[in-house]
N, C-alpha and C positions, 0 to 999 in steps of 0.2 A: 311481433304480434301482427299476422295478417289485414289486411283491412278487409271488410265486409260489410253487410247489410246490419253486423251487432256490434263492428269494429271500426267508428269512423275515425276519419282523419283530424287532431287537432285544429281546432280554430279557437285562436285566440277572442276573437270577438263573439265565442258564444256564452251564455251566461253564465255568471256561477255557481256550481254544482250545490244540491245540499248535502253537507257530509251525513246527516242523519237516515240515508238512506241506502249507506253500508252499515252492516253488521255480521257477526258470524251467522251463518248459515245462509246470506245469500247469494245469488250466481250471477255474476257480472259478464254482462256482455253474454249470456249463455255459454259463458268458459272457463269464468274463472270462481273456484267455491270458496267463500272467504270463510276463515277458520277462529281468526283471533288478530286483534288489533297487540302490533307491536311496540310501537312508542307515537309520540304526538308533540307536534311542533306548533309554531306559529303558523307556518304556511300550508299544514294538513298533518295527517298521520301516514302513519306506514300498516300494512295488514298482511300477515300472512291468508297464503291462498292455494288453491290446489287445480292447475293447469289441466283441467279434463281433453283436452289435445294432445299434449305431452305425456301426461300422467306425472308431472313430476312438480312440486309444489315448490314456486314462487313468490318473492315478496312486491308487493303492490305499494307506491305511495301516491294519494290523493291528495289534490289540493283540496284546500278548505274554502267555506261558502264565501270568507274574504279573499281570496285569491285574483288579484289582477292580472292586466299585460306583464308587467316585470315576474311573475310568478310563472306563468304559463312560456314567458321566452327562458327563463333558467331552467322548468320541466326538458322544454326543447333543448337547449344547449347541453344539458345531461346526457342525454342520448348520443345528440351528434359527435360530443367529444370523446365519449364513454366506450361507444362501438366499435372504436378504432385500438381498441387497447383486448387485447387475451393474454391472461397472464393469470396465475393461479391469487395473486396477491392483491389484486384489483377485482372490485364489485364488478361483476355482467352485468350489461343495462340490454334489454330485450326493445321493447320498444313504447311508441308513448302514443295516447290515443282517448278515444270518447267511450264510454261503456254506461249507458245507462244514466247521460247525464253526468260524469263525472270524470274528469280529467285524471286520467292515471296514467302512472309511468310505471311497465314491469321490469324487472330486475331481480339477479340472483337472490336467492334464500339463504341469507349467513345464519346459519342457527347456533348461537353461543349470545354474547355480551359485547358492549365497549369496550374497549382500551381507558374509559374514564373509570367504567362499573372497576377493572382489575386495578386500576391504579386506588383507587379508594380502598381496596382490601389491608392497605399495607404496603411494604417494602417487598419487591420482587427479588428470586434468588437470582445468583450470574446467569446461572443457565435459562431461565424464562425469559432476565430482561435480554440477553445475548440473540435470543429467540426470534424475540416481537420485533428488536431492531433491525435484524437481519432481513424482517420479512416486509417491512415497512419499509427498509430504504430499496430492497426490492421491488417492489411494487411501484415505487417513486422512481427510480429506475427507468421501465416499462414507460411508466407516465411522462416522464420527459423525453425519451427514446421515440414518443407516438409525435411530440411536437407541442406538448401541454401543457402548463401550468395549472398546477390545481389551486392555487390562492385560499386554500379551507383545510391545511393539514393541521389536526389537532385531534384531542384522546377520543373525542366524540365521532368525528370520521374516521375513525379505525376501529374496524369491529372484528372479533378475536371467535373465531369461528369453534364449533365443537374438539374437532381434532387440534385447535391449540394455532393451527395458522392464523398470523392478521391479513386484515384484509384491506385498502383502502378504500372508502366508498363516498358519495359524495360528492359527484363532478359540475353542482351546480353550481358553482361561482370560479369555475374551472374556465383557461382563456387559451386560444392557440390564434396566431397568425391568419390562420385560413378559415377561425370561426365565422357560423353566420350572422350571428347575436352579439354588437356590440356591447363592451361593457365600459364599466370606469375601473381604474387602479384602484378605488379605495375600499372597495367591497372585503369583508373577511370577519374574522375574531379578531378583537382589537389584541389582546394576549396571545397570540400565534401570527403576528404580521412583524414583517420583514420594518425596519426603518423607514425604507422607500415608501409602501406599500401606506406607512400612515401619514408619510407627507404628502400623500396623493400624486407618488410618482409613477414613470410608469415599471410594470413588474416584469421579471424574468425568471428564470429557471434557480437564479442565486435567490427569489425572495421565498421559492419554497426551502430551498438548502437551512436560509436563516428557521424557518419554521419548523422543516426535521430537527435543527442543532435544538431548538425547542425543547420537541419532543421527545427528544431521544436524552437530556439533559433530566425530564423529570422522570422518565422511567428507570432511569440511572442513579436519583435522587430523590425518588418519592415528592419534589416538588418543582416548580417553574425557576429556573436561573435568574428569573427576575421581583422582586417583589411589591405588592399592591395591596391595598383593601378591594377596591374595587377595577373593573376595566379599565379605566382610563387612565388612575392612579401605574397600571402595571405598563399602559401603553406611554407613557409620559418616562417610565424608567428605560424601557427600549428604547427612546429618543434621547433620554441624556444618561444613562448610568453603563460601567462595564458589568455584567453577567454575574453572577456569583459563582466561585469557583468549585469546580467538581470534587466533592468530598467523595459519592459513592463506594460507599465502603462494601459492599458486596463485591465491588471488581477487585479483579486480585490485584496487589499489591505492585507486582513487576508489570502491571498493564494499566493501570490508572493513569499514570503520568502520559504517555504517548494516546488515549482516548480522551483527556483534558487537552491536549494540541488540537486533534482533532476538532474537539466542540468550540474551542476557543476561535478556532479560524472560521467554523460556518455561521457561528455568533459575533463576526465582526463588523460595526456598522456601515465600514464602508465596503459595499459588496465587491468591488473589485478585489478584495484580499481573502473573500469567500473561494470555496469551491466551484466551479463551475456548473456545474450541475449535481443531481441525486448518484448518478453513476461514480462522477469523480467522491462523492460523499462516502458514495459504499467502499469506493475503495480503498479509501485513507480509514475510515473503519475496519474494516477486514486486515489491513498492512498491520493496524495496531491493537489488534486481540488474537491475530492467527501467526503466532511466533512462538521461536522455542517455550518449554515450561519455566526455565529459569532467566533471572533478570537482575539487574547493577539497577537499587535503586536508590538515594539516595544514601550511597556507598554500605548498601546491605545485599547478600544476595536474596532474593525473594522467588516466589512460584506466580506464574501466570495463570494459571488454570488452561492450560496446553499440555497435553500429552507428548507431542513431537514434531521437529518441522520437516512433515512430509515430504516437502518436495525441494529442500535442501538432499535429502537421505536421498531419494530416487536418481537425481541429476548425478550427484556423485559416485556411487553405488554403479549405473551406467557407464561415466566416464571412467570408472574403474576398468570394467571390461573392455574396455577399447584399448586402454593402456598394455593388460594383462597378455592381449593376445598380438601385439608386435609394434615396433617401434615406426615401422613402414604406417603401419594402418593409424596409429595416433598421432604421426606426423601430419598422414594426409588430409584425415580429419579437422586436424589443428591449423594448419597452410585454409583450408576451403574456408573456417570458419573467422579465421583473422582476415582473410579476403572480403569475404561479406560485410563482417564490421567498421573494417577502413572505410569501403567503401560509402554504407551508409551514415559511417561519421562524418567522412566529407560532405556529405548532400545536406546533413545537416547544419553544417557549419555554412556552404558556400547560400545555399534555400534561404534559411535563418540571417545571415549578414545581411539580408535586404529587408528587414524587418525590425532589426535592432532601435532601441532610442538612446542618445550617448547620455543623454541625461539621467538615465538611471545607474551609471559609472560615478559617480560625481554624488557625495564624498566616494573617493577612489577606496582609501580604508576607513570605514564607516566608524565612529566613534567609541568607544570601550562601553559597553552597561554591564559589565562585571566580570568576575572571574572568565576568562578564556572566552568570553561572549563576543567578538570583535574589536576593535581595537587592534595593536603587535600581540597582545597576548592571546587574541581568539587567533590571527597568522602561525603565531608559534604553535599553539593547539593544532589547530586544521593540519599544519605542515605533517608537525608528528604522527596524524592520526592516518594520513591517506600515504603515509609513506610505502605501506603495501603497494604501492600501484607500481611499486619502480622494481618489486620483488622479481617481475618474470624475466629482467633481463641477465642478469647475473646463471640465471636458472638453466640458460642454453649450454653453460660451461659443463654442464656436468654428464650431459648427453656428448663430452669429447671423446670418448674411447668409442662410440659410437659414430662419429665423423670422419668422412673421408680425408678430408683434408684439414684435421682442426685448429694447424698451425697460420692457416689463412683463413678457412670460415668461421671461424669461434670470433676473434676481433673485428671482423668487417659485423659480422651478424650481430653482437651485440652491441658495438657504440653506434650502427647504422639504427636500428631499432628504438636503441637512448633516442636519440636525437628524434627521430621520427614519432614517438610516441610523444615527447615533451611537446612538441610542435603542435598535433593535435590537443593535446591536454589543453594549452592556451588558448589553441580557438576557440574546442567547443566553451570551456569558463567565457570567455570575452562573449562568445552570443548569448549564451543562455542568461548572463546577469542584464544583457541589454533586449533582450526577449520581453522582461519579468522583473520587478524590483529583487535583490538579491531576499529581503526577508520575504520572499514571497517562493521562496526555491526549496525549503525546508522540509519537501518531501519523502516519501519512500519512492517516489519517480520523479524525479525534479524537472527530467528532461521534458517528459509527457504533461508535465505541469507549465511548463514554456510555453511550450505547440500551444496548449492549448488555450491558453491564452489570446490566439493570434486564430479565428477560424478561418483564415483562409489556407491556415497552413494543418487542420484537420487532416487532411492526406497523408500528413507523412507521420499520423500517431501511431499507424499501423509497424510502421518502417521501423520509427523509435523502438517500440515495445521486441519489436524483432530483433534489432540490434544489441539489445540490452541482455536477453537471455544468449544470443549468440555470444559478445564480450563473457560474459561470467559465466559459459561454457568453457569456452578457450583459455580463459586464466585458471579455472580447475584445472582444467586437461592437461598443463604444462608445469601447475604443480604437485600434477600425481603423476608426472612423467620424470620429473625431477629427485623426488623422497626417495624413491625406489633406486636409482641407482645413487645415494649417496650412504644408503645403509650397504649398500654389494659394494663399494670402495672400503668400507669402514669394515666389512666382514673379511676384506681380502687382503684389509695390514692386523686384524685381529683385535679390534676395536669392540666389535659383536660376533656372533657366536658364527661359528664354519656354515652355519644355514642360511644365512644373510648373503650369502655371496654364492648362491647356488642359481643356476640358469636354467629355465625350462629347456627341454631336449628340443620342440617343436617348432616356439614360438622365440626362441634364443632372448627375453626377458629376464629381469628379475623377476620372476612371477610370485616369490614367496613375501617377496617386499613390497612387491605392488598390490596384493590382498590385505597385509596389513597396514600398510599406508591408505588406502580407502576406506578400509571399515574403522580406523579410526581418527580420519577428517569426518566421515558419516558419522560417528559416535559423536562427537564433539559441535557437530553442525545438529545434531537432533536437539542437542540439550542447551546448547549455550545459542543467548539472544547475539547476533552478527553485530552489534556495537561493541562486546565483549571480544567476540573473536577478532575483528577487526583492530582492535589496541594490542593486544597480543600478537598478533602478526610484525602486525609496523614495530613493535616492539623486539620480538623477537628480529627481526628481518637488522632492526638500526643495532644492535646486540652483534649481530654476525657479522653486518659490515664493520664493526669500531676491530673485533676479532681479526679477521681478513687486515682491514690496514695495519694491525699490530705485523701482525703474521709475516706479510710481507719483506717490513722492517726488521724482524728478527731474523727471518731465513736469506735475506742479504747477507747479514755478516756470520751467522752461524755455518750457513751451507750455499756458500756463493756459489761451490761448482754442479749446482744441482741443475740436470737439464731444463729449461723454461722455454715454454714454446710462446711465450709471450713476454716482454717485460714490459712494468709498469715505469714509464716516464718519469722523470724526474720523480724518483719514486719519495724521496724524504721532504719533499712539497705537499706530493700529490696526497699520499698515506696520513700526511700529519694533519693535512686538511680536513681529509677525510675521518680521522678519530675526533675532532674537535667538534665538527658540524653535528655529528653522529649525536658526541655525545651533547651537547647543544640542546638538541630534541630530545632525549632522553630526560633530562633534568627539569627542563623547562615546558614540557610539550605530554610527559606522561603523570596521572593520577595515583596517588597513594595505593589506589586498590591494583591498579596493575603492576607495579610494581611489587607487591604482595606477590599477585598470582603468578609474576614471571620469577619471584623467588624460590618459590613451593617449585617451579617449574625447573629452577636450574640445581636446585637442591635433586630431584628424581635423575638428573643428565649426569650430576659429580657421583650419586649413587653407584649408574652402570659405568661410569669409567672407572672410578679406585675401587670397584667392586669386581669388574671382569677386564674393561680397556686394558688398564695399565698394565697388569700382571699379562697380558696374551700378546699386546703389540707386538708387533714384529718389527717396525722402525725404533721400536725404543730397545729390543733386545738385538739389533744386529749389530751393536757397539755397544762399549760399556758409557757414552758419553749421551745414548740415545741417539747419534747420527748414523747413518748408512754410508 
């Protein structure tokens, strides 16, 4: 809003306006046509207007004839803090000024309702409340991104525009660093304030977090997580009580439990175990409603209300065709992108070591509170469960008919690799628990939840995030470079059908195994939640090695003179070792339900073997003993 000879400049020190002399129909400042009064406060009302400069209709709030200094610095601080924010999810504040006697602040025209008016309606569906939070912790986002604390999030300051967008509005009791209008911490809704915020501490970007887990908790639950008759009584419960836990029965079933993590951590009262800001909110939000449609939930399979996970299917689907089209170009692909990851593993290991606190090691193994939850039985779980991590090295063995020399680079390359990845695996664990209290890791980015912890180590969450999609590019890449030729071995003793083992003319691939090896990790990555497929892995993976060490042991003494361009060491140690540890983890470390699924899963495997394997082999038909 211009200044002029109809548009002066704010002074606090001139008197108080009377509000009785807006009404609809007249013309402020000769600019603005007022239409209808829209709600009304303690400290004035709000009016719809119609910007005869613009042409475009704005909402006005004036203060009222009691309005002081503390009213007229909040009008200002509105503006200053407000301006710096563009973002569809956040109120425009235009500007703030004298018109006729009357202190006003212009600002966008949300034309709809509150977020209190829709929460009084009833129970929201997924999709609305899915909606409103999405757009709210958006906007909150922006707002800490500008350098803000808005200190006033609650159903009344979100206002829910025609087209169904929320909007945050309201930046008078809003504080940044480089405002010009000091305030106090204790200013707010006593029902939407952080712990801190009512012991008159001072506030941060965690005491809106606590405020979204707020209100994102009743529009999830039709009511506040905490309860009261009155303010005080509710704000007395946010100082001594835990939250009430998330029933939300609207959320679907396989997504309830992992959006109850979520709210339970930015409802925690000591804010160092919150979020760090609304960005990190949004994103542990989004991690835990934008996943496959199905879910293991309290040993049921259930629907999340997901269609698919898009960007599982994309990544894969891609690394498919890199595999498809030559062994050269998924190598080289796969070398550049393991380079990169080492790389930035180490920076963060050697960066982060100078940051560590050893006191967060100590208890070393943190005490049992239940089944698999820590303790040797959460060790024995965890071991079983990330046992996939050790899957890519054994995986180089089967690209041997494809190696030059695989009598020498098969064993250097993969016990080189063993060792090398273990080594790393220990550091980054070792920094990152001393980064972060370990129950403070429990992310869908644990690493990015470290850093960030540490701002002076903000710089390298870019690195992290990078490294992380590179890592779980290159362990695809190498286990669709892997499937593919262990079906062309399996079609070339007659295991699977003469197609199986057929080679593109161009790209000298399995190119028929490598389209169905993709499109059904993609098939399987759309629908299944990665905690499911993750156990199945490790599962399947600890299954093959107990297999293997049998194997070895038996083709000793069945078929000692069989050419071996490797032999296993002390093999009746090393093998017996190796079935025992195996199965170890398997007994102790896998769930009723995966074991289930890996039944149904080895029940379809004995189908195509005494179905087609057995009767076509060729090792079992080139003697009548089955040997060659």
């Amino acid at each position: 809003m211009a200044n002029g000879p109809e548009w002066q400049s704010t002074d606090p020190r001139a008197p108080p306006a009377i509000e009785a002399a807006i009404a609809p129909g007249v013309l402020l400042g000769g600019r603005y046509a007022v239409q209808a009064r829209l709600g009304r406060g303690a400290a004035g009302s709000v009016w719809r207007a119609h910007d005869q400069r613009t042409g475009e209709d704005v909402a006005l709030k004036v203060l009222g004839p009691r309005a002081g200094p503390d009213a007229l610095a909040r009008f200002r601080r509105e503006v200053i803090l407000a301006r710096r924010i563009a973002h569809p999810n956040v109120c425009r504040m235009f500007d703030l000024g004298l018109a006729d006697g009357l202190n006003i602040l212009t600002m966008e025209l949300v034309s709809g309702t509150s977020l209190r008016a829709v929460l009084a309606q009833g129970a929201l569906s997924w999709a609305t409340a899915r909606r409103l939070i999405d757009d709210v912790l958006a906007g909150l986002t922006a707002v800490h991104a500008a350098g803000i604390v808005h200190r006033d999030i609650k159903p009344e300051n979100v206002l829910i525009a025609a087209d169904g967008r929320a909007v945050i509005a309201d930046f008078g009791l809003a504080w940044a660093p480089t405002a010009e209008i000091a305030t106090t911490p204790q200013v707010g809704t006593p029902q939407y304030m952080a712990p801190e915020q009512l012991s008159g501490e001072a506030v941060d970007t965690r005491s809106d977090v606590f405020a979204a887990g707020l209100l994102i908790h009743e529009i999830l639950d039709g009511r506040p997580p905490f309860d009261g008759a009155t303010a005080a009584l509710v704000a007395s419960a946010i100082l001594r009580d835990t939250p009430r836990p998330l029933e939300g029965t609207q959320v679907p079933a396989g997504t309830r439990a992992a959006v109850a993590r979520v709210l339970a951590r930015a409802l925690a009262r000591d804010r160092a175990t919150r979020q760090a800001d609304a960005g990190e909110l949004r994103d542990s939000w989004l991690a835990a409603i934008t996943n496959a449609p199905l879910a293991f939930t309290d040993g049921k399979l259930v629907t999340t209300g997901a269609l698919f996970n898009l960007p599982a299917v994309a990544i894969v689907l891609a690394l498919t065709w890199v595999c498809y089209v030559g062994i050269k170009e998924s190598s080289g692909a796969n070398l550049a992108m393991v380079i990169l990851k080492v790389s930035l593993i180490v920076i963060v290991i050697v960066v982060g070591a100078h940051y560590v606190t050893p006191s967060y090691w100590h208890p070393f193994i943190p005490e049992n509170q239940g089944p698999e939850k820590y303790g040797w039985s959460g060790i024995i779980r965890g071991a079983a469960l990330v046992f996939f991590a050790y899957i890519g090295f054994e995986a180089t063995s089967t690209a041997a008919q494809e190696a030059k020399n695989p009598q020498r680079d098969l064993p250097i390359g993969t016990i080189a690799s063993l060792a090398i990845c273990t080594i790393l695996y220990i550091g980054m664990a070792t920094v990152l628990t001393g980064l972060l209290p370990f129950d403070q890791l429990g992310t869908s980015e644990p690493v990015v939840t470290a850093v960030k912890a540490h701002p002076e180590l903000n710089w390298l969450r870019w690195l992290v995030e990078l490294g992380a999609l590179i890592g779980l590019s290159s362990v695809i890449l190498v286990m669709i470079i892997a499937q593919p030729r262990i079906f062309m071995i399996m079609g070339r003793d007659g295991l699977l059908p003469p197609v199986f083992a057929k080679i593109h003319p161009k790209y000298c691939t399995p190119h028929i195994n490598t389209v169905i090896t993709g499109c059904g990790i993609a098939l399987l990555a759309a629908v299944f939640p990665l905690d499911v497929l993750g156990d199945l892995v490790s599962m399947g993976t600890l299954i093959a090695f107990v297999a293997v060490c049998v194997g070895v042991l038996v083709l000793r003494r069945t078929a000692p003179d069989l050419p071996r361009t490797f032999r296993v060491p002390v093999a009746p140690l090393t093998c017996t070792l190796g079935v025992l540890s195996c199965l170890f983890l398997l007994i102790f470390g896998e769930n009723w339900y995966n074991w289930t699924m890996m039944g149904v899963w080895t029940v379809i495997g004995f189908a195509i073997y005494f179905g087609y394997g057995y009767k076509h082999s060729k090792l079992r038909n080139g003697r009548p003993d089955g040997r060659q």
